[in-house]
C-alpha positions in Angstrom: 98.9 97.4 93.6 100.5 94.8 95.8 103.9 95.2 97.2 106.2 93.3 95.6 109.1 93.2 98.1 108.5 91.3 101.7 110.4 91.8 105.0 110.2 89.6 108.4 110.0 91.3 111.4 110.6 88.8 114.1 109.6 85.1 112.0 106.3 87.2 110.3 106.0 87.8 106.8 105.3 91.4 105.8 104.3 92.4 102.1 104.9 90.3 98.7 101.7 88.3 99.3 101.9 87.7 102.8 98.6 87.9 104.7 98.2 91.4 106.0 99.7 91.7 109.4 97.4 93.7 112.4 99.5 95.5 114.9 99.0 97.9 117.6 101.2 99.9 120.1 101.4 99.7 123.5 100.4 102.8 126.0 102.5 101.8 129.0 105.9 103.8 129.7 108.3 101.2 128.2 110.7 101.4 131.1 107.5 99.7 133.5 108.9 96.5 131.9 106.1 94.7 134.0 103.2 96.9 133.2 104.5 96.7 129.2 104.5 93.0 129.2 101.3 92.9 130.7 99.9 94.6 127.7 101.9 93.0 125.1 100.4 89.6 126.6 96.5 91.0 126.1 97.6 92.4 122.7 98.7 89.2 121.5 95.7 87.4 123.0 93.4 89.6 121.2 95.1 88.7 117.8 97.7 91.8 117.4 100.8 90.2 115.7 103.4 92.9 115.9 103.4 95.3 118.6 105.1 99.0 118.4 106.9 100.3 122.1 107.4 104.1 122.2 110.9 104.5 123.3 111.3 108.9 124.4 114.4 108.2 127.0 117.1 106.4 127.7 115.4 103.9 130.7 113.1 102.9 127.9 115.9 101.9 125.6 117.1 99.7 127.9 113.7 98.2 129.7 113.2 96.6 125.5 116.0 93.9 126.2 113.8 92.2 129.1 110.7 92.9 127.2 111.7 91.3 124.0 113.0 88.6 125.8 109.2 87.8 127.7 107.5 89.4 124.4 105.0 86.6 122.9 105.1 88.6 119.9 108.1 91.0 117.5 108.7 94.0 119.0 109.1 97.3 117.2 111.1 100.2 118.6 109.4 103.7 117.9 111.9 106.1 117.8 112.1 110.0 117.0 114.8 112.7 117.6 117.6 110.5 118.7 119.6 108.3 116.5 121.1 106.8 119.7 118.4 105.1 121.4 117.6 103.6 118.3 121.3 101.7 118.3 120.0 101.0 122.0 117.2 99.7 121.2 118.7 97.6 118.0 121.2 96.4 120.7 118.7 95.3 122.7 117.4 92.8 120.2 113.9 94.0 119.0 112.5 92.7 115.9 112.5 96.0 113.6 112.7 99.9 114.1 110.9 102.8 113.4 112.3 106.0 112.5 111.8 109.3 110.9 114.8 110.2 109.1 113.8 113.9 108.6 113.7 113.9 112.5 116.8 112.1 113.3 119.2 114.3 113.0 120.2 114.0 109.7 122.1 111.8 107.1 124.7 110.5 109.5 122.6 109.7 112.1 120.5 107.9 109.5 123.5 106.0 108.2 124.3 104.6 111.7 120.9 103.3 112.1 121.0 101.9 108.9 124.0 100.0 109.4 123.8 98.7 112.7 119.7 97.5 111.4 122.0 95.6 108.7 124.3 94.4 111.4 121.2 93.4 113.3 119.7 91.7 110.4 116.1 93.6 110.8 114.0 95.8 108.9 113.0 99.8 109.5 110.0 101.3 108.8 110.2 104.9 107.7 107.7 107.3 106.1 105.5 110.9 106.8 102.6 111.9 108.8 99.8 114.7 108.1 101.4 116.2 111.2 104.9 116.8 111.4 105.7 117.2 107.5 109.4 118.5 106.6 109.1 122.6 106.2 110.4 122.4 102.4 106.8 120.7 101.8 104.4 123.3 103.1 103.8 124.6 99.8 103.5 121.2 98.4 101.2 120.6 101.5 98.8 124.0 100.9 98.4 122.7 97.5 98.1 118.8 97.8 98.6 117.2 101.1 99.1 114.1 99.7 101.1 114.7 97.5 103.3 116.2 99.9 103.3 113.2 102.0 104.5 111.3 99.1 107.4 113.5 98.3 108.4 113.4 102.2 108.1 109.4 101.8 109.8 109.2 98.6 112.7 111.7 99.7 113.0 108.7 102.5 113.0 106.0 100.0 115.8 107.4 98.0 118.0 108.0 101.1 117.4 104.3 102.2 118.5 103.0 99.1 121.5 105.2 98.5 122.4 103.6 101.4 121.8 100.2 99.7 119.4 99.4 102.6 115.9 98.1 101.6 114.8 96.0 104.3 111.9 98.8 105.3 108.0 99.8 104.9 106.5 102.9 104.0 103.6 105.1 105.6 102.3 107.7 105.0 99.5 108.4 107.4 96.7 111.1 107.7 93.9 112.1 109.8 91.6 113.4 106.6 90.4 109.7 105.2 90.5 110.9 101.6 94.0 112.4 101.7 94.8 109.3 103.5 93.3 106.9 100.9 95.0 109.4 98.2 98.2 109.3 99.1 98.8 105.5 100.0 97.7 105.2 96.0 99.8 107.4 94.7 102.9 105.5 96.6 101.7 102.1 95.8 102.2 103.1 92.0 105.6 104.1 92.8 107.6 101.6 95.2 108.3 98.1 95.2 108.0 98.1 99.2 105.8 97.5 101.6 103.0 99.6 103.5 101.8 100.3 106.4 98.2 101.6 106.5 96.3 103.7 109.1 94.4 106.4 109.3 96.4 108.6 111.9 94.5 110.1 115.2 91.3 109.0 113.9 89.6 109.5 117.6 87.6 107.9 120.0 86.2 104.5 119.1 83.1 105.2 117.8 84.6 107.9 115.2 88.0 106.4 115.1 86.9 102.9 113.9 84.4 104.1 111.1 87.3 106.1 110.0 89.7 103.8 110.1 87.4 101.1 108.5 86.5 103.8 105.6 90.2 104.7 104.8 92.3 101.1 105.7 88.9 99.0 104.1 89.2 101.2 100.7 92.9 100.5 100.0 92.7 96.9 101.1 90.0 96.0 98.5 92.4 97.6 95.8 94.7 95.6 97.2 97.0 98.1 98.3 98.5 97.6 102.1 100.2 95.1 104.1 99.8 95.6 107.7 97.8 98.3 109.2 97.3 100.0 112.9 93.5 101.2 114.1 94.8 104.5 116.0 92.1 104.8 118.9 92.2 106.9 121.9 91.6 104.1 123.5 92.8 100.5 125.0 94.9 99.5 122.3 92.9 96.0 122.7 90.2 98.0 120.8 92.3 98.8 118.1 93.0 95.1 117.5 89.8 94.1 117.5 88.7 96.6 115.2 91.6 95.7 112.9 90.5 92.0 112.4 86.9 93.4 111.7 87.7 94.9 109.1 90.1 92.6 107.4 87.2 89.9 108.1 84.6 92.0 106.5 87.3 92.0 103.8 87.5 88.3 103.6 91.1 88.8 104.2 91.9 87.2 107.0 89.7 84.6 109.3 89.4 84.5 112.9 86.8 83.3 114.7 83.0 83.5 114.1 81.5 86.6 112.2 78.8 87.5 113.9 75.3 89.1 111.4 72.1 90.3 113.1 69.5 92.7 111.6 69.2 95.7 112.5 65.3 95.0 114.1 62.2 96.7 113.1 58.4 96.5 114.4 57.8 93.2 112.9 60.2 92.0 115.7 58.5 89.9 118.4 61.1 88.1 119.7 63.5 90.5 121.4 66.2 90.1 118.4 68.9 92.6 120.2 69.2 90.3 123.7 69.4 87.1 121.1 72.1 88.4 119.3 74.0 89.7 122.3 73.4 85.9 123.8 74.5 84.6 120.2 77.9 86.6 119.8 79.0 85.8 124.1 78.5 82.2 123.3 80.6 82.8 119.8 83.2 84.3 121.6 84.7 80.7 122.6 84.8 79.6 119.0 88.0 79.3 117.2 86.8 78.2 114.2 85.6 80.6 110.9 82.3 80.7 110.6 79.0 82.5 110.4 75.7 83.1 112.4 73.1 85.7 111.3 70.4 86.2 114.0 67.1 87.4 112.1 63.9 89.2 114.0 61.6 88.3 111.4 60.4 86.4 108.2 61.2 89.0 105.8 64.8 88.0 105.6 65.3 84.9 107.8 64.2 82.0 106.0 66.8 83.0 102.6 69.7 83.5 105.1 68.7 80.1 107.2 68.6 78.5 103.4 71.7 79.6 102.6 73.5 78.6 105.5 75.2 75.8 107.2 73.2 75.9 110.1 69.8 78.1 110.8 67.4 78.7 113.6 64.2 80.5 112.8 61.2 80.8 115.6 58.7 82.7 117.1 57.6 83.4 120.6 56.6 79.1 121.6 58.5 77.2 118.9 61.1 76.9 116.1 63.4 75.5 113.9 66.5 74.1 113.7 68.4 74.3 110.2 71.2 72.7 108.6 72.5 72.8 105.2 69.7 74.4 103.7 66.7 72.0 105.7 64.5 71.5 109.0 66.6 69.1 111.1 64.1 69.5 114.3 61.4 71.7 115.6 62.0 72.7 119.0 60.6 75.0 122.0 61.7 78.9 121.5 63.6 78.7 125.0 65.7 76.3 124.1 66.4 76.9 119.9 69.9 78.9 121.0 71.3 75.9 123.2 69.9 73.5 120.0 72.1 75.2 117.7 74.8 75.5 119.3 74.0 71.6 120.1 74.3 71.0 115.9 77.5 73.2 115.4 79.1 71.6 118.0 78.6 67.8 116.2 79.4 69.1 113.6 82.6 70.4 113.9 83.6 66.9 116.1 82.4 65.7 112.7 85.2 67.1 110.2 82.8 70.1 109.2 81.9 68.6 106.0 79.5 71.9 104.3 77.9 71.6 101.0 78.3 74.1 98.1 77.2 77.5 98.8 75.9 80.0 97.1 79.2 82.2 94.8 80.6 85.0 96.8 83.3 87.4 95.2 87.0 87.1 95.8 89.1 89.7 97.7 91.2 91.4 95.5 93.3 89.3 93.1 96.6 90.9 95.3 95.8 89.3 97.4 95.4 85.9 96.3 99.4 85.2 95.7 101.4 83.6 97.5 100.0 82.7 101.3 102.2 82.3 104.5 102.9 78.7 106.0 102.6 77.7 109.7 105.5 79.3 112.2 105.2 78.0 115.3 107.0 78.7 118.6 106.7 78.4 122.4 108.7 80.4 124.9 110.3 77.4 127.4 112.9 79.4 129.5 113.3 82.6 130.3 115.9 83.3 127.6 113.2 82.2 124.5 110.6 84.3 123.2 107.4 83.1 121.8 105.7 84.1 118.7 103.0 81.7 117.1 101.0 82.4 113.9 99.5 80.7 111.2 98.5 80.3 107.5 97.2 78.2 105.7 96.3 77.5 101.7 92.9 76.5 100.8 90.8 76.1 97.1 87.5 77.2 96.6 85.8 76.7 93.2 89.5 76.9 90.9 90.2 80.0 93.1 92.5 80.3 95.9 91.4 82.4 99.2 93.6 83.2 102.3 92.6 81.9 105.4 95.4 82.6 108.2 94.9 82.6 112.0 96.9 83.5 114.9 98.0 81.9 118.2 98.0 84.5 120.6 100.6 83.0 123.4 98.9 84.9 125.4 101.5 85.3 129.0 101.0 86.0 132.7 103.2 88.9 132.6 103.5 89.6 136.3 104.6 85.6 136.6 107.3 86.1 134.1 108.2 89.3 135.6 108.5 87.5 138.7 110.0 84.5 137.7 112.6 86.3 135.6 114.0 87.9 138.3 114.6 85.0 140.1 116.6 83.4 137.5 113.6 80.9 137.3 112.3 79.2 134.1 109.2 81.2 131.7 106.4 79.2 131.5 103.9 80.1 128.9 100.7 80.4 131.4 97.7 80.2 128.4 97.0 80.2 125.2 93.7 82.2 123.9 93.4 81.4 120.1 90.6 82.4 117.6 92.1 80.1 115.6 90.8 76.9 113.5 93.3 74.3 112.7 92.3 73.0 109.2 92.8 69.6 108.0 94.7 69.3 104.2 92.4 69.1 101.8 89.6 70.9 103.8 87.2 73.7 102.5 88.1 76.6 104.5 85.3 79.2 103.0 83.2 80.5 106.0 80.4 78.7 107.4 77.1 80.7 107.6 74.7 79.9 110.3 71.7 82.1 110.4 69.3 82.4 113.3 65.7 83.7 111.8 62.7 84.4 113.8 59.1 84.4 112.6 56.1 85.1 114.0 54.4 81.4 115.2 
C-alpha cells in the first residue's frame, strides 16, 4: 500500500502520492567541499533529486554548511555512531538526516537529534539493514530475516513517536532480493510513513542493476515505495541512471526518450545494433517523453511502426518514413535516421498533437493520487541554493497518469568553489534537463516512434 503520510526534504515531496523521488550518495570525502560539489552537480544533472553525504568525522560535519549552501539539490546527512555530528550537521542547515537509532548511542542521544530536527524543521530517516541488525534479533534473524528487519524498523518507529516526532522514512534494506521485497511488504501493512526502497550492496553494475531492478521494480508495481537508491559499486551517476530506468519502465515517472530495439537475429541485414547505438546518442539531447523502437526486420517492425507516432522501416537501398500509423515519404537507407529525426523535430515545434493509441495499462492505482506541482528555484548569490523539479497532472482516457520531470541545475562546482571564496556572486553555469515542459491541456502519454527494417 501507499504511504499515507508525506515529508519535504528541502522543497520535494516525499510519500502521500508524491511522485517517487531518485536519489543517490555521493563518494567524495565530505570535507573535499570542492570535489563533493563537483559530484552533487553531475548527480543533479543526471536527474538524482536528493543526494545523501556520509559524514564519519568532525571536518565533514562542518564542510555540509558550504556544500548545502552551493548544493543544486537537498542534502541529507548520513550519520552513524555519534549523535553529535548529527546536531553539527543539523546546524549546518541540510535538508534531512539519517540515523540509526540502535547505533547512536541510545535514547538520549536519540532525543537530542530528534529535537534539534524539530527545531530545524526537517525530517529523519531511520530504519535497519540485512547487515548490522541489533543482537536481540539474531534469533528472529536465523528464523526470518525479514521479519527481523521489521521488528528493528518497528522498535524505531515506536521510539520516534514516543517522542512525538513523525517527520521520518523507513527502510529496511537487504542484499537477498526476496527478503528485501518481503520485508518492505510486511512494513507497508503496518505504518502510515514513508519508504525508502533499495536493494542494499547489490554489486557491480551489471549484477547490481538487475537486482535492484528485480527487487525496487516488484514493490513499485504494488505500489509500495516512495524514493529509492540503486546501490552500485560504481559512479554514483550509474545509480541514477539506472534508477529512472526503472521507474520509466514503470511508467512512473518520464524523462526523456525511452529508447526499444530488438534484440537482432539472422534475418537482420541491416546492422540493427550500430542503428540503435546511432538512434539512443542522437536521443540523448531530447527532453521530451517519448519513444523510438529500432527494428532489424519485418517480423515485428511494421506493427510497432503502426502503432507509433513516428516509424522508420528499410532495407539495405531504401525506406520509409512513418507517422501516425502511415508512409509520409520513401527515402534512401543512408539518410532514413536523419529523416526521422527531420519529422520528430516538426513535430514537436508543432504542439505534438498524437492521435489515440493503442490502451496500455496503468501503474498501480497508488500511485495515481495526488501529483506534485512545479517548484522552481535558481541559486543567484552565493548565499541561495538551487533546487528545481517538476510535476505535472495530465488525463488519459478518464484516467490520470503521472508525468513529472526534473531540472537538473546542473553547477560548475570548481567556479562556485572559487567564486565562493572570494566573496563573489554564484552563478548557475548550465542547466542539463531531460525534461519536457507540457502545455495545459496537453496529452502527456508517451510517444512511440519505431524504427523497422525490412529486407528491400
Amino acid at each position: 500500500m501507499a504511504s499515507e503520510r508525506q515529508i519535504t526534504v528541502g522543497n520535494v515531496r516525499i510519500g502521500g502520492g508524491a511522485p517517487v523521488v531518485v536519489q543517490s550518495m555521493t563518494l567524495t570525502p565530505t570535507r573535499d567541499v570542492e570535489a563533493t560539489t563537483a559530484q552533487i552537480a553531475a548527480l543533479a544533472s543526471a536527474g538524482c533529486e536528493v543526494v545523501r553525504c556520509a559524514v564519519p568525522k568532525t571536518e565533514d560535519a562542518e564542510a555540509l554548511r558550504r556544500i548545502v549552501r552551493f548544493s543544486p539539490i537537498p542534502v541529507i546527512a548520513d550519520i552513524h555512531f555519534n549523535a553529535s555530528l548529527a546536531l553539527k550537521a543539523i546546524d549546518a542547515g541540510v535538508a534531512a538526516v539519517r540515523i540509526n537509532p540502535g547505533n547512536i548511542g541510545g535514547p538520549e542521544k536519540v532525543e537530542q537529534v530528534v529535537h534539534a530536527s524539530k527545531r530545524a524543521g526537517i525530517p529523519m530517516r531511520i530504519g535497519a539493514n540485512s547487515g548490522s541488525l541489533p543482537k536481540h534479533l539474531s534469533d528472529v534473524a536465523r528464523r526470518d530475516q525479514a521479519e527481523a528487519l521489521v521488528a528493528a524498523a518497528l522498535e524505531e518507529v515506536e521510539l520516534l513517536e514516543k517522542l512525538d516526532f513523525r517527520d521520518f522514512k523507513i527502510s529496511v534494506k537487504a542484499t537477498h532480493v526476496p527478503t528485501m521485497i518481503r520485508a518492505y511488504r510486511m512494513l507497508s501493512a503496518k505504518v502510515p510513513y514513508p519508504l525508502h526502497l533499495g536493494v542494499t550492496e547489490s554489486g557491480t553494475p551489471f549484477a547490481g542493476s538487475i537486482k535492484s531492478a528485480v527487487g525496487i521494480g516488484a514493490l513499485l508495481a504494488d505500489g509500495i515505495g516512495d524514493t529509492l537508491r540503486v546501490s552500485l559499486t560504481a559512479d554514483p551517476v550509474r545509480e541514477v541512471e539506472v534508477a529512472w530506468e526503472i521507474l520509466k519502465a514503470l511508467g512512473l515517472r518520464e524523462r526523456g526518450p525511452v529508447m526499444i530495439s530488438c534484440p537482432s537475429c539472422g534475418r537482420d541485414n541491416v546492422g540493427v545494433e550500430k542503428l540503435a547505438v546511432k538512434v539512443e546518442e542522437r536521443l540523448r539531447a531530447y527532453p521530451q517523453a517519448f519513444e523510438v523502437a529500432v527494428m532489424g526486420c519485418a517480423v515485428n517492425g511494421p506493427g510497432e511502426a503502426g502503432d507509433a507516432d513516428f516509424g522508420i522501416a528499410g532495407g539495405r537501398d531504401v525506406g520509409f518514413v512513418y507517422a501516425h500509423g502511415r508512409v509520409l515519404k520513401k527515402v534512401s537507407s543512408d539518410i532514413l535516421i536523419d529523416e526521422l529525426f527531420h519529422e520528430i523535430d516538426r513535430w514537436i515545434e508543432g504542439g505534438m498533437h498524437r492521435r489515440a493509441r493503442h490502451g496500455r495499462g496503468e501503474p498501480h492505482p497508488a500511485r495515481l493520487s495526488s501529483l506534485a506541482r512545479p517548484t522552481i528555484s535558481a541559486a543567484a548569490s552565493a548565499g541561495s541554493r538551487c533546487v528545481v523539479s517538476s510535476s505535472s497532472r495530465c488525463g488519459s482516457s478518464g484516467t490520470r497518469s503521472r508525468v513529472d520531470r526534473t531540472y537538473a541545475a546542473t553547477l560548475s562546482a570548481s567556479a562556485i568553489f572559487s567564486r565562493a571564496t572570494r566573496s563573489s556572486a554564484v552563478t548557475r553555469r548550465s542547466c542539463s534537463s531531460r525534461s519536457h515542459v507540457s502545455t495545459t491541456g496537453r496529452k502527456t502519454e508517451p510517444l512511440r516512434a519505431a524504427i523497422c527494417f525490412t529486407r528491400s
